[in-house]
Phi, psi and omega in degrees: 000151185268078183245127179045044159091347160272151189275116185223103197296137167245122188237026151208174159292142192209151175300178148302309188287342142327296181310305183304259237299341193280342193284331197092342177309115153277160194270331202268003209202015176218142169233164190226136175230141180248130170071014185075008183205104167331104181255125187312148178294358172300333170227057178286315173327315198235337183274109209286147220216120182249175150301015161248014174262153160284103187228125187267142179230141190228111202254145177272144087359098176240158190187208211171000000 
């Protein structure tokens, strides 16, 4: 699988919200497109993640 453009072997199943933790990432502080399609954080939970998928995680910034 493909995360923000590096190659990351997956050798269980695993969530979206797995990755953000595993990424270091809060969930409440990221948006995520899998595949070319923004998945609400509402299904971070249940959407199951394969090696063949594409994934960007994109962290909010806040400044001033």
């Amino acid at each position: 699988m493909k995360v923000n453009g590096e190659h990351l072997e997956l050798v269980s199943p695993m969530t979206i919200e797995v990755l953000i933790l595993k990424k270091g990432y809060r969930q409440d502080r990221v948006a995520v497109e899998l595949n070319g399609r923004i998945v609400p954080r509402s299904e971070y939970g249940v959407v199951l993640l394969s090696n063949s998928d594409s994934v960007e995680i994109v962290g909010f910034v806040g400044g001033g």
